[in-house]
Backbone bond lengths (Angstrom), bond angles and torsions (degrees), N, CA, C in turn:
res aa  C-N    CA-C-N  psi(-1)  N-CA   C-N-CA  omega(-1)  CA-C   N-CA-C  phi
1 X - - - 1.462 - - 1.526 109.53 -
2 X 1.608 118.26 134.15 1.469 127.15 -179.96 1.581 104.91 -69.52
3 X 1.506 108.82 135.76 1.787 117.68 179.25 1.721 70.91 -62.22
4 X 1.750 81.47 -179.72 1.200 106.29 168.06 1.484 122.82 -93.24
5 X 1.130 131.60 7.25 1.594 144.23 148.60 1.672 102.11 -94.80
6 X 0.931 139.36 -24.62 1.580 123.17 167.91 1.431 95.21 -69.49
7 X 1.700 125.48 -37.60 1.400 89.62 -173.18 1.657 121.23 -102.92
8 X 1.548 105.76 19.13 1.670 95.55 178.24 1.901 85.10 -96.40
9 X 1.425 122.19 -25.65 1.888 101.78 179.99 1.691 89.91 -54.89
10 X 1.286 114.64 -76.95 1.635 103.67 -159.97 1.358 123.86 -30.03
11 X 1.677 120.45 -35.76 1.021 125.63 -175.59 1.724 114.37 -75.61
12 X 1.379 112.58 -17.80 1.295 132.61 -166.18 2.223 94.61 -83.22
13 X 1.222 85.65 -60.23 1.607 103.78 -177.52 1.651 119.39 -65.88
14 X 1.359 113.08 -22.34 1.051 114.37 174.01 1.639 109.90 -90.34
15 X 1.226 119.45 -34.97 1.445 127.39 -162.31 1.285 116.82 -4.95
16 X 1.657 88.22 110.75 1.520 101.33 -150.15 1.940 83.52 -134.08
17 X 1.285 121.12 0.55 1.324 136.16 164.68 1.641 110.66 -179.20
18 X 1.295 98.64 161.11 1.850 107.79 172.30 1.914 110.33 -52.69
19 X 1.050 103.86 126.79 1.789 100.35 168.31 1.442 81.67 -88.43
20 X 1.371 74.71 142.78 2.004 101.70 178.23 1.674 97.07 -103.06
21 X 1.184 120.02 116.09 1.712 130.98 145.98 0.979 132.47 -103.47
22 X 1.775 116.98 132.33 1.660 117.09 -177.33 1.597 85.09 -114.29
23 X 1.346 97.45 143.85 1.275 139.61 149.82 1.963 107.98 -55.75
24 X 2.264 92.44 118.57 1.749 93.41 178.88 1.766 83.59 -146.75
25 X 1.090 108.49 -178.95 1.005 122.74 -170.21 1.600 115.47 -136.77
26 X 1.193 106.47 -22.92 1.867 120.60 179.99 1.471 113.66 -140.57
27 X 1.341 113.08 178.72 1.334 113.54 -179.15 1.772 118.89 -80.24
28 X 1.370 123.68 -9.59 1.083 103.05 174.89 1.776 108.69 -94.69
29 X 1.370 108.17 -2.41 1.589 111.79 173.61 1.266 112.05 -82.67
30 X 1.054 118.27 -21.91 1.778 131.26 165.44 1.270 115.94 -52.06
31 X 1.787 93.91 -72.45 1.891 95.19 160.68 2.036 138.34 -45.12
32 X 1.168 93.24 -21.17 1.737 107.71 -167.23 1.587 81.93 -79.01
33 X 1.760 126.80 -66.44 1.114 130.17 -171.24 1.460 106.20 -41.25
34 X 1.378 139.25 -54.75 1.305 129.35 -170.61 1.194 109.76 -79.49
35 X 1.157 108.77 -32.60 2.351 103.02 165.17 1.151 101.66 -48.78
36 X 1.484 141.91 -38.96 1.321 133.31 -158.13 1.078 110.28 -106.45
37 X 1.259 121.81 -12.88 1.472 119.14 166.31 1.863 115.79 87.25
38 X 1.224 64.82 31.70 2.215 75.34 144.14 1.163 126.78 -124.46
39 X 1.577 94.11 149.39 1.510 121.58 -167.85 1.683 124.43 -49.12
40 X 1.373 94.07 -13.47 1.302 99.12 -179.81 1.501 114.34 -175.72
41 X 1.409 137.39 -175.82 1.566 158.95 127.84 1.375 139.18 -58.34
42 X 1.448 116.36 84.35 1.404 94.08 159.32 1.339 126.98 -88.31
43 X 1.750 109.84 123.08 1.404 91.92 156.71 1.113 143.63 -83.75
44 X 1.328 120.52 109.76 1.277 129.50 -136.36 2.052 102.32 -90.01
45 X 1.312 107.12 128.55 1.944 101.30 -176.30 1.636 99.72 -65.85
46 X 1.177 113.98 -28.74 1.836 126.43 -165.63 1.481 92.09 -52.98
47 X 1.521 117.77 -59.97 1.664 134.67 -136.98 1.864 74.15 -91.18
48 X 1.282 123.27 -39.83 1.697 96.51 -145.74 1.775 92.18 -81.99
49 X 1.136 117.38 -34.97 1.179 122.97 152.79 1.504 132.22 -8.90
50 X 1.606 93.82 -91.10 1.742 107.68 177.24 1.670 101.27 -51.20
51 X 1.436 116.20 -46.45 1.202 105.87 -167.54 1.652 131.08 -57.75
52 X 1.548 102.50 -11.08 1.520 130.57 179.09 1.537 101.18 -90.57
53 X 1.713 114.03 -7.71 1.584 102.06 -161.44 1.326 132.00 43.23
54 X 1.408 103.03 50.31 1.628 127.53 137.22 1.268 125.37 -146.52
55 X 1.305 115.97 171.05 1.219 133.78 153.46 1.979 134.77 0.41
56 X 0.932 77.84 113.32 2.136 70.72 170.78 1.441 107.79 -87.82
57 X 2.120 114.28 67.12 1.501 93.16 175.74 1.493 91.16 -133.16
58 X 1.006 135.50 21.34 1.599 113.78 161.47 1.718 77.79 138.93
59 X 1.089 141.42 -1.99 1.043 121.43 -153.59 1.490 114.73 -76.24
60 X 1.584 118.82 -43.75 1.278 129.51 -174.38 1.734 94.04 -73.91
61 X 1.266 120.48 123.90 1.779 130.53 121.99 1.253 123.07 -7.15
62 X 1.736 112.28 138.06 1.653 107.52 170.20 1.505 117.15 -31.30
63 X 1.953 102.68 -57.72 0.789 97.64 -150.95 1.592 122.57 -87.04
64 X 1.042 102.12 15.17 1.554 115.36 167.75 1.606 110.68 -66.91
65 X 1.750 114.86 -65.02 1.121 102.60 -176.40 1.628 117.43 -92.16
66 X 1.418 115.55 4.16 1.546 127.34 139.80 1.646 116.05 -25.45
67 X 1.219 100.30 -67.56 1.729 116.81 178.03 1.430 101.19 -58.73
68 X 0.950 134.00 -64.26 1.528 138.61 -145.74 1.549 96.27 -76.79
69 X 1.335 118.70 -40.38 1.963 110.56 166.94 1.322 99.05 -74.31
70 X 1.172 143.70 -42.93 1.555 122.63 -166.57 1.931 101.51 -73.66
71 X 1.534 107.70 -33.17 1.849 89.52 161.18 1.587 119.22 -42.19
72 X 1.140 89.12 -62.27 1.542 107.60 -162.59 1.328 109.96 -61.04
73 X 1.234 109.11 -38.16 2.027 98.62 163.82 1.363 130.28 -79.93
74 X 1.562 118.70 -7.82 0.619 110.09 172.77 1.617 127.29 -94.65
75 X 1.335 104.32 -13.48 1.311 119.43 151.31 1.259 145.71 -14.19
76 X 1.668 87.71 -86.83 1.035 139.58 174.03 1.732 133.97 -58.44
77 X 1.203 149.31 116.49 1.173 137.07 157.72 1.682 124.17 -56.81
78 X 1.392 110.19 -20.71 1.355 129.99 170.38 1.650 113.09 -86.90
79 X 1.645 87.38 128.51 1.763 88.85 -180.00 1.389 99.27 -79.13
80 X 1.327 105.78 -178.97 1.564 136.39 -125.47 1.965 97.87 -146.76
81 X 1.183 103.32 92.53 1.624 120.02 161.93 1.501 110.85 -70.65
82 X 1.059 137.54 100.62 1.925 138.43 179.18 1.450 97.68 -93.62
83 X 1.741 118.58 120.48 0.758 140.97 146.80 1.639 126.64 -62.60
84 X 1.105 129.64 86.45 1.782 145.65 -159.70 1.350 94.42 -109.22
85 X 1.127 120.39 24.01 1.939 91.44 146.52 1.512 100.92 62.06
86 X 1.124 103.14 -141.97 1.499 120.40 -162.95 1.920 106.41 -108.36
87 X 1.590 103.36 26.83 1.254 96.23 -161.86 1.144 143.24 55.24
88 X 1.446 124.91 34.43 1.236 151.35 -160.41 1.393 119.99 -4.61
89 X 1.425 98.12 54.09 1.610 119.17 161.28 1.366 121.99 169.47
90 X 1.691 107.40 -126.98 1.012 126.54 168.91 1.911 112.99 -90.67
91 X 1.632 113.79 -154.06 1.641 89.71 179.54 1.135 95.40 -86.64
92 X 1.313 135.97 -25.25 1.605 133.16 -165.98 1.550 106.01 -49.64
93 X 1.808 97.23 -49.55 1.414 94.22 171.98 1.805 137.28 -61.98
94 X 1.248 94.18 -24.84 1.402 123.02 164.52 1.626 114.56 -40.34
95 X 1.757 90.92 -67.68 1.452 107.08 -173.48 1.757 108.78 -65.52
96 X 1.039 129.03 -34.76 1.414 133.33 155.59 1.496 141.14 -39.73
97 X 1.446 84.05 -34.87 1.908 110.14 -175.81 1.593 71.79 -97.49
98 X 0.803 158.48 157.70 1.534 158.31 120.56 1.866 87.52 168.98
99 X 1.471 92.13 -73.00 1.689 101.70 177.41 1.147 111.93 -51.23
100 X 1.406 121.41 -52.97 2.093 114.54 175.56 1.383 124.23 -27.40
101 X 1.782 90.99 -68.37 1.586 113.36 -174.57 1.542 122.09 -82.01
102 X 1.631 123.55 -11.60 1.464 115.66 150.00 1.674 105.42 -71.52
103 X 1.332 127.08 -33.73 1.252 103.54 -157.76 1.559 113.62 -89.35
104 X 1.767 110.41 -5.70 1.423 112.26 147.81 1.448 130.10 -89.89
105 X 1.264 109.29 13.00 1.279 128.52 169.32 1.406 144.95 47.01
106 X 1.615 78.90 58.45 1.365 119.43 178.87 1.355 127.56 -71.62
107 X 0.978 126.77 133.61 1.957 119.28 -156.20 1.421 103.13 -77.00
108 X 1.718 129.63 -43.05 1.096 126.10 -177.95 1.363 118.60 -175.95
109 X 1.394 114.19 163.42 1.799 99.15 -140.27 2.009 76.25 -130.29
110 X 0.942 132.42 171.60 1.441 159.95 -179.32 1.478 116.93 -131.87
111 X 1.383 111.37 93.93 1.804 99.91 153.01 1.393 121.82 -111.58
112 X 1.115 109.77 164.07 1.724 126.37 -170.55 1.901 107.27 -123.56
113 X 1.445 82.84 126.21 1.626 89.35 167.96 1.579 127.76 -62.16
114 X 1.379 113.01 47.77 1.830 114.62 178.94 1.546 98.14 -75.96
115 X 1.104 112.86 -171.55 1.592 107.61 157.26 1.833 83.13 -116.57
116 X 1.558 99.69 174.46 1.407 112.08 -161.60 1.688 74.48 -115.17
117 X 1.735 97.73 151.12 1.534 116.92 -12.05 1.472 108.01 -78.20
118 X 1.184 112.52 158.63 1.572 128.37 -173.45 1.818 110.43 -95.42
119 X 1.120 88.89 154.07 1.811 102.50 -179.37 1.501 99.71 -127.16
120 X 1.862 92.90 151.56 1.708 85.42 -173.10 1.337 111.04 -70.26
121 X 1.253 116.62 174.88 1.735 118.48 -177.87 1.456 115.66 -83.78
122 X 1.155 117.04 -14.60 1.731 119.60 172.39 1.855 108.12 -101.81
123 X 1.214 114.44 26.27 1.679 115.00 179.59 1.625 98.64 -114.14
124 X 1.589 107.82 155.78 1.264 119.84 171.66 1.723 101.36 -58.54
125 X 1.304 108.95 174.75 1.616 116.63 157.85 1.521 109.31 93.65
126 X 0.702 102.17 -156.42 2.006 119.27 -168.73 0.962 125.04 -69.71
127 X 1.512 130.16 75.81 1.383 158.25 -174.51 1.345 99.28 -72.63
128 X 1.506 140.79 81.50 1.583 138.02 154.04 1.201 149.48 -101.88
129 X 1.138 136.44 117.86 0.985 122.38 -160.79 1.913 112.01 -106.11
130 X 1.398 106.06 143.03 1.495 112.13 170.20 1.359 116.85 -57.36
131 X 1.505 122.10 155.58 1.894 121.14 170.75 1.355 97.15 -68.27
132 X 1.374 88.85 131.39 1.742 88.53 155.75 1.367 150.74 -35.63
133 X 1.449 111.33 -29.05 1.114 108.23 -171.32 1.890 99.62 -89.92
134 X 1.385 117.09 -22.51 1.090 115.63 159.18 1.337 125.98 -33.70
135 X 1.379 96.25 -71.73 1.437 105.03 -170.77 1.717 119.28 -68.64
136 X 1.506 106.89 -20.46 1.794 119.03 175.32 2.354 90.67 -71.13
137 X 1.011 84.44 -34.15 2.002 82.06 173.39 1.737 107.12 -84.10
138 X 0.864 131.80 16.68 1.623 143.46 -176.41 1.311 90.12 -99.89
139 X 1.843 99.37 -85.82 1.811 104.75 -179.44 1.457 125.79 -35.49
140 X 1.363 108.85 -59.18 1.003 117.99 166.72 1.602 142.00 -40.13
141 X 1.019 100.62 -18.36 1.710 116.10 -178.93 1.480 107.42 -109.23
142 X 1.475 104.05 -31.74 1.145 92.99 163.85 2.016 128.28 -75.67
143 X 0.924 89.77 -35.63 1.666 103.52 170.97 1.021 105.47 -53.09
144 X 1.393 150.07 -33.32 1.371 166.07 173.96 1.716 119.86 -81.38
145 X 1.155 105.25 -38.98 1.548 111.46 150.81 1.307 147.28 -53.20
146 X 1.631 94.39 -38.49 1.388 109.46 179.87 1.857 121.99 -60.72
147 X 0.897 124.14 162.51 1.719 122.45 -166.52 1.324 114.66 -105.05
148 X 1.878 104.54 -34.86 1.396 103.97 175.63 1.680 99.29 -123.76
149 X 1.161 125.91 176.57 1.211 131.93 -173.86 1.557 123.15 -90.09
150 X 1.705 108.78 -5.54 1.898 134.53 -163.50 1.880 84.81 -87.98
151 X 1.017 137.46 -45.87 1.281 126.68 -164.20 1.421 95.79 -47.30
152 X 1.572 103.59 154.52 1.199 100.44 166.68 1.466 111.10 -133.85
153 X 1.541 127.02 134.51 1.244 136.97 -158.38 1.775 111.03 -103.16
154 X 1.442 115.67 89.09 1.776 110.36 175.86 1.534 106.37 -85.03
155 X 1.417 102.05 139.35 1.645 114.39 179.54 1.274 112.96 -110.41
156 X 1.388 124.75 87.42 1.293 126.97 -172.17 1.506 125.92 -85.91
157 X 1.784 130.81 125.45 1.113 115.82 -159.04 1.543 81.92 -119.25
158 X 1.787 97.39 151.00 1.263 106.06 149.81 1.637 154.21 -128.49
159 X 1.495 75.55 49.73 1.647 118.90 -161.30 2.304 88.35 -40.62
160 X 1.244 96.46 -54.55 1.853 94.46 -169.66 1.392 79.91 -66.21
161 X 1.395 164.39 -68.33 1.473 138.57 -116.23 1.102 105.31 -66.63
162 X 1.784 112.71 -35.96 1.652 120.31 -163.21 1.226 116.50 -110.27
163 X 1.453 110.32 22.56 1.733 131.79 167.58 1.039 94.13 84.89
164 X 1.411 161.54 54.29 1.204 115.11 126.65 1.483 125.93 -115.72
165 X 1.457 123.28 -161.60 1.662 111.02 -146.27 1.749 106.84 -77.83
166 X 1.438 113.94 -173.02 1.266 116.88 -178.59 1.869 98.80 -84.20
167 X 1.284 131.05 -20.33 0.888 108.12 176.49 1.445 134.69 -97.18
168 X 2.055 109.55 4.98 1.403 128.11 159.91 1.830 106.91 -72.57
169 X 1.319 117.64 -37.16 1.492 131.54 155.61 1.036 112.62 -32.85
170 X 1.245 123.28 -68.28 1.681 136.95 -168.32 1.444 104.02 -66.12
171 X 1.580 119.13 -58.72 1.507 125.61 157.33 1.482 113.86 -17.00
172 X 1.301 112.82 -57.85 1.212 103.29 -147.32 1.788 99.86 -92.87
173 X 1.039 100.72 -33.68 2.005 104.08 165.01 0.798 105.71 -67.33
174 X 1.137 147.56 -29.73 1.279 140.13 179.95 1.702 121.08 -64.81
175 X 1.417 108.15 -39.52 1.516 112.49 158.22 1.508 136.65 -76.80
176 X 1.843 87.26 -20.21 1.675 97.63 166.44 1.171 107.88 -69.03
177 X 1.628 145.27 -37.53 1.176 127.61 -170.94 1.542 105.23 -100.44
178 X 1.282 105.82 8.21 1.641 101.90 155.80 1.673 123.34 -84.95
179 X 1.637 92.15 -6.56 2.090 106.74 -164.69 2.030 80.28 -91.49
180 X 1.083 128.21 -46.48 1.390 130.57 -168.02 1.697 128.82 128.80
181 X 1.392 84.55 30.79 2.069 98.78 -172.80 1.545 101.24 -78.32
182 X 0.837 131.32 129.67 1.665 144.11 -175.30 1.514 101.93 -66.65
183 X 1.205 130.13 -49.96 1.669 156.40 167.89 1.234 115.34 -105.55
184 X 1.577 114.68 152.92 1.142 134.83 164.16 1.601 105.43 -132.70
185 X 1.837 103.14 132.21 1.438 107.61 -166.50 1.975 85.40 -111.65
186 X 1.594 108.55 116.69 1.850 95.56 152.32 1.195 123.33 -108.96
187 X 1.566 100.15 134.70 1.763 108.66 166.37 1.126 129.97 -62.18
188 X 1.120 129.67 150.48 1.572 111.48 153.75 1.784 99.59 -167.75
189 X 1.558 101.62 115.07 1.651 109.42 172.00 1.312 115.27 -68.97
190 X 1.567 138.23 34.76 1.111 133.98 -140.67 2.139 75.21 -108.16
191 X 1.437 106.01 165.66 1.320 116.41 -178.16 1.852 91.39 -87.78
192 X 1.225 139.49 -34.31 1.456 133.51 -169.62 1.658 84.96 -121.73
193 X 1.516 80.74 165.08 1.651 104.72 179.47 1.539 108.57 -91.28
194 X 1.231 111.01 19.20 1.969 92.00 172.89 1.165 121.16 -85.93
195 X 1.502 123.69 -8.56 1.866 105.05 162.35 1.841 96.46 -69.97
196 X 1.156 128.95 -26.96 1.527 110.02 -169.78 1.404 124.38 -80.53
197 X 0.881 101.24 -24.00 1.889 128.43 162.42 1.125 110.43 -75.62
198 X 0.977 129.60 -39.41 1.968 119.08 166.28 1.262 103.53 -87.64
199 X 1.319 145.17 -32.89 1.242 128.44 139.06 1.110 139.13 -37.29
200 X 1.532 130.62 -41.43 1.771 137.52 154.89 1.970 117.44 -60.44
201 X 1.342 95.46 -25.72 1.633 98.58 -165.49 2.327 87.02 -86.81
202 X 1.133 96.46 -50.57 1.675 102.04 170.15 1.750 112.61 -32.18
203 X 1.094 110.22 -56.71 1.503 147.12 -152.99 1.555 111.76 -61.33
204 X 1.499 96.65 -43.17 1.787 100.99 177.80 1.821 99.54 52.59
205 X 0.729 124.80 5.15 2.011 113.26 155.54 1.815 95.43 60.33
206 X 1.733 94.77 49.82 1.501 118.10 153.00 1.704 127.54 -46.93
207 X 1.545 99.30 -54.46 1.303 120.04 -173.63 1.300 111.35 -153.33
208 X 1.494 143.52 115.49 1.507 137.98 -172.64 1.295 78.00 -38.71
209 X 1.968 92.31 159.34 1.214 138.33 -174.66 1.460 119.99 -138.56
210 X 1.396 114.10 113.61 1.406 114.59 -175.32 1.400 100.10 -98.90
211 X 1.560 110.14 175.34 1.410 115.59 -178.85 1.837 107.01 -173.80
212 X 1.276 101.29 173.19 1.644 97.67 -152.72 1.382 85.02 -144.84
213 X 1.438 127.89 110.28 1.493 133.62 -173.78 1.896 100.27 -91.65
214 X 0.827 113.55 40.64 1.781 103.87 -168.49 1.356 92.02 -58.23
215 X 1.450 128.56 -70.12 1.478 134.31 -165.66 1.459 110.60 -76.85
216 X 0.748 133.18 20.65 1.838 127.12 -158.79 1.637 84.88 -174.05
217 X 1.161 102.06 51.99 1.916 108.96 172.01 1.654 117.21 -87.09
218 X 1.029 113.92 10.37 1.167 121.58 -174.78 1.889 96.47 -87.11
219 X 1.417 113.74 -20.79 1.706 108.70 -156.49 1.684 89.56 -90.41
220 X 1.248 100.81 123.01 1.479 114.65 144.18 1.201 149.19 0.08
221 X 1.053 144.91 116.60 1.910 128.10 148.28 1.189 105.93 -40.51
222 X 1.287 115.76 -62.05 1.781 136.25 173.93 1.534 92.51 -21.65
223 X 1.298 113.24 -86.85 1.782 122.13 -166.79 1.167 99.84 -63.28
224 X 1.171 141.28 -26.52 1.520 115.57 176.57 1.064 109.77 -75.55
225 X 1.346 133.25 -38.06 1.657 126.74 165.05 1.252 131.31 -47.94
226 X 1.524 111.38 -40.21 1.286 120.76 178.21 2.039 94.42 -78.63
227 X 0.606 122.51 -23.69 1.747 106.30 -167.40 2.187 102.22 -89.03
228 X 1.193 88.13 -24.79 2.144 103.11 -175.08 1.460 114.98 101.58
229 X 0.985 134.02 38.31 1.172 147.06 109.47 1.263 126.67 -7.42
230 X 1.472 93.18 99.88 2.124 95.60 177.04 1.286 126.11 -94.15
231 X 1.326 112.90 -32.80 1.477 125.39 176.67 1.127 114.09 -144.69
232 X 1.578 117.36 131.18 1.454 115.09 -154.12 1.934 79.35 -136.30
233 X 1.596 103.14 128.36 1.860 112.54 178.64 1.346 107.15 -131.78
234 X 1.284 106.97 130.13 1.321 128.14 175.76 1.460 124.53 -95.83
235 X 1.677 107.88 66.15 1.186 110.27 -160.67 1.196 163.82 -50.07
236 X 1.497 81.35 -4.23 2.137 96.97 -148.85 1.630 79.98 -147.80
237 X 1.474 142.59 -58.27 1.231 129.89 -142.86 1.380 108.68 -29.62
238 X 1.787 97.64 -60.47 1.665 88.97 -162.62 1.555 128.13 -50.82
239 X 1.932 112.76 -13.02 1.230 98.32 -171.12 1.474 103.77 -106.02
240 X 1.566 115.76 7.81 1.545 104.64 166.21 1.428 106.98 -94.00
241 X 1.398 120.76 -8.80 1.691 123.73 162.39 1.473 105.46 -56.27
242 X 1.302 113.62 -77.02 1.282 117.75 167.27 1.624 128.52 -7.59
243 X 1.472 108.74 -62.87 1.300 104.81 -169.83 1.574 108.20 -82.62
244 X 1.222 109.59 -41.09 1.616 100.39 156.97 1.543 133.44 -22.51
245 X 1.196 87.15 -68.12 1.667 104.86 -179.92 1.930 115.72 -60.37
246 X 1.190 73.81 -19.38 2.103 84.91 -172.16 1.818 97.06 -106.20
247 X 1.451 118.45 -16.78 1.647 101.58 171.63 1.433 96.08 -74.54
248 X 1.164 116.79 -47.38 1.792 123.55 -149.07 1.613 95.72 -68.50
249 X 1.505 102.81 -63.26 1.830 105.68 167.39 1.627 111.02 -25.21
250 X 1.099 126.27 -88.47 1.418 134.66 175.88 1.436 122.85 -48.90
251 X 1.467 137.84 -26.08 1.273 109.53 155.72 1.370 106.26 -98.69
252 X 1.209 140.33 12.51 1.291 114.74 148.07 1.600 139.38 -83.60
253 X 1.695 104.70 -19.15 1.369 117.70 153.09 1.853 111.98 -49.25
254 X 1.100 117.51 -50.80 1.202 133.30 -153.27 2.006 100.54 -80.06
255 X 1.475 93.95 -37.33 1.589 98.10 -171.91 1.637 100.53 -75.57
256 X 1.508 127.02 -30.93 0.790 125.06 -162.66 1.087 129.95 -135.90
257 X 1.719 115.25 34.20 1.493 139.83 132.64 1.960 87.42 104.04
258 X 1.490 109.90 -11.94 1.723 83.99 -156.70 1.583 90.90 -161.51
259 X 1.855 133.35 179.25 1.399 112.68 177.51 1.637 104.02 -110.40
260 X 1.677 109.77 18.60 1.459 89.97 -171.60 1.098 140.09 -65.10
261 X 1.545 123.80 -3.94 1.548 143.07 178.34 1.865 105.58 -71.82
262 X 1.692 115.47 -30.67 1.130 145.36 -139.56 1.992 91.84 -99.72
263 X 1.567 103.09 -41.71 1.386 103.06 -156.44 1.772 108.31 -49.01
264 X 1.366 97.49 -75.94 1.856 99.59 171.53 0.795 126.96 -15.42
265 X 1.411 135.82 -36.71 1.679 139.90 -163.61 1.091 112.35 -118.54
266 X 1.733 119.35 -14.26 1.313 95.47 172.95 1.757 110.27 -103.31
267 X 1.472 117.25 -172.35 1.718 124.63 161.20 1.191 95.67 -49.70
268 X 1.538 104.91 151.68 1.833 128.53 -176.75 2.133 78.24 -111.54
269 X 1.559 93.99 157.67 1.048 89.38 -173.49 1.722 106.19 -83.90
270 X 1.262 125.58 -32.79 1.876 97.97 144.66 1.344 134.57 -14.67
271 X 1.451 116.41 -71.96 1.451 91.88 171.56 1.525 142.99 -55.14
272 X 1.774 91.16 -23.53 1.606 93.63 165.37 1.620 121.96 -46.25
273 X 1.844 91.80 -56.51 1.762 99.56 -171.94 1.550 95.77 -57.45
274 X 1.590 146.19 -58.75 1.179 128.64 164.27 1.427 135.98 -5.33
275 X 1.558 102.55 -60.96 1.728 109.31 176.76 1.256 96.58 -76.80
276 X 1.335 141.87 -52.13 1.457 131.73 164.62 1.271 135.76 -21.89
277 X 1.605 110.60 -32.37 1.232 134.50 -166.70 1.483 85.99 38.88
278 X 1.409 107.19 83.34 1.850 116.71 141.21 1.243 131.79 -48.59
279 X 1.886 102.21 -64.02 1.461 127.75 178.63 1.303 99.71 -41.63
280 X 1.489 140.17 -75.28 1.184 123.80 -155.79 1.414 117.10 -88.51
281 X 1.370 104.12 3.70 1.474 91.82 171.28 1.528 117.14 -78.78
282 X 1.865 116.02 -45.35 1.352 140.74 124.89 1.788 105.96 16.86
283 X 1.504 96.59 -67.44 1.654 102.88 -152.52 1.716 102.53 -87.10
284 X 1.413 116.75 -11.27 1.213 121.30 161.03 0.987 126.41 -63.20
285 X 1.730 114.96 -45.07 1.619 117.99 171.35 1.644 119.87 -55.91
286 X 1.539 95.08 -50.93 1.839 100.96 166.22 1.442 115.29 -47.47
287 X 1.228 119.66 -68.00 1.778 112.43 163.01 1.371 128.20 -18.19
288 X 1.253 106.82 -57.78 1.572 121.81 -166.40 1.467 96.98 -86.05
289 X 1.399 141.92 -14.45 1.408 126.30 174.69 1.560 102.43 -99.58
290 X 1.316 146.89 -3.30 1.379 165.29 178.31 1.415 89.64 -94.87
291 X 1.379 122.53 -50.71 1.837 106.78 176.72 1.204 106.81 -72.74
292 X 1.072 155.23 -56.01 1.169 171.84 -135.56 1.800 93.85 -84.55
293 X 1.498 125.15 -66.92 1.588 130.50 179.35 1.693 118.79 -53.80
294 X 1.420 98.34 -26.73 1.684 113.32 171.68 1.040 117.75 -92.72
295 X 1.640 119.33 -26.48 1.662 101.13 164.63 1.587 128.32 -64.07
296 X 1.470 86.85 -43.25 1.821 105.14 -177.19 1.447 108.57 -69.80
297 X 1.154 122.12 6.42 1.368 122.77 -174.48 1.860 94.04 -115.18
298 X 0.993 129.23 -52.26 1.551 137.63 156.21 1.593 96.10 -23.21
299 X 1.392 103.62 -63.30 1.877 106.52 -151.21 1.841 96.64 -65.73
300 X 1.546 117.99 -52.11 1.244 112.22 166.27 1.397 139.64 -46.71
């Protein structure tokens, strides 16, 4: 049986369509993603973040969102993409995060050329980026870190977040997959997708290319296929669904003394025990007291 990084490279190497990734933050968002039938997990730093109630600026520790991908894979039947920031340091730190998250066995981890600490790419304030050759010694050490060869390493630039052109972009992927990044992920907060499309048409389909339409949501699966597009992640929806659903939930409990207006539309707590998988946890205990009545009956 393929780990789950042997099978997002194959899927990477074959690209034979876009792997679709949603953005979760815990283990029961892991589960929703494979009910619905995506290709995979991102763990997203944005989602593990808010979900701590703060900031996406460096604030959480590896091992904060360390934990939150090893939930989520373990969850999950769908491997698990970890979004690492800037590798939460230097490369040493790099090379560390590399060893963590293969050895919880994580399919593939993402860093971005910010300098640390990093700010998210859709916030006001201090948009920076590391020298290149830095960050081509980031990838690189990490590629060299790794234990087995199935990890898979995305080098994400965000040459468009912090203005500059598609062809300082291209520059700078271009040395990442000279450092040894398997992928190259580009940003771009732009409202349309034409820095990413002159970025893919630039690109010649060097190294799959992931990409994250948050702002430029109007583009397609369709168009990302047609342009070469390898991995297309939907980072954040589920957790601005989320809070929606949990403002409206809560002041309407609150406006209206009780949730019975609420019941119909929302999960019955059955389906919870469902995503829980109750039943078989349930049917384990029965097992183990049936082993337990047949041994002692053996020993007598």
């Amino acid at each position: 049986m393929l780990s789950k990084a042997a099978t997002v490279r194959g899927w990477l190497e074959r690209a034979e369509r876009p792997v679709v990734v949603v953005g979760a933050h815990d283990g029961l968002g892991a589960v929703l993603a494979a009910q619905a039938g995506y290709d995979a997990v991102w763990a997203s730093s944005f989602e593990i973040s808010a979900a701590h109630a703060l900031p996406d600026a460096s604030l959480l520790g590896m091992s904060d969102y360390l934990r939150a991908a090893r939930v989520m894979n373990a969850a999950s039947p769908l491997p698990v993409i970890a979004d690492c920031d800037t590798g939460f340091g230097n490369s040493l730190n790099v090379a560390h995060t590399v060893h963590e998250y293969e050895a919880a066995g994580i399919a593939a981890i993402c860093l971005e050329d910010k300098v640390f600490p990093k700010l998210n790419s859709f916030a006001g304030g201090r948009q920076e980026l590391a020298p290149t050759a830095e960050f081509q010694h980031k990838i690189a050490t990490a590629k060299a870190a790794q234990y087995a060869p199935d990890l898979v390493v995305i080098a994400r630039t965000e040459a468009l977040v912090v203005g500059q052109s598609v062809q300082q972009a291209l520059s700078r992927a271009n040395a990442y997959a000279d450092a040894g990044a398997d992928a190259v992920l580009i940003h771009s907060k732009a409202s349309t997708p034409v820095e990413v499309e002159a970025f893919l048409a630039g690109w010649q389909r060097r190294l799959p290319v992931v990409v994250v339409p948050t702002t430029y949501y109007g583009w397609t699966l369709e168009d990302a296929a047609r342009a070469g597009v390898a991995v297309v992640i939907y980072a954040n929806q589920g957790l601005r669904a989320t809070v929606t659903a949990l403002r409206n939930a809560f002041a309407i409990m609150l406006k209206e003394g009780g949730s019975s207006s609420l019941e119909d539309s929302i999960a019955s707590v059955q389906e919870i025990f469902a995503l829980q998988q109750l039943d078989t946890w349930l049917a384990l205990e029965v097992r183990g007291e049936q082993g337990g009545r047949s041994d002692s009956a053996t020993e007598v």
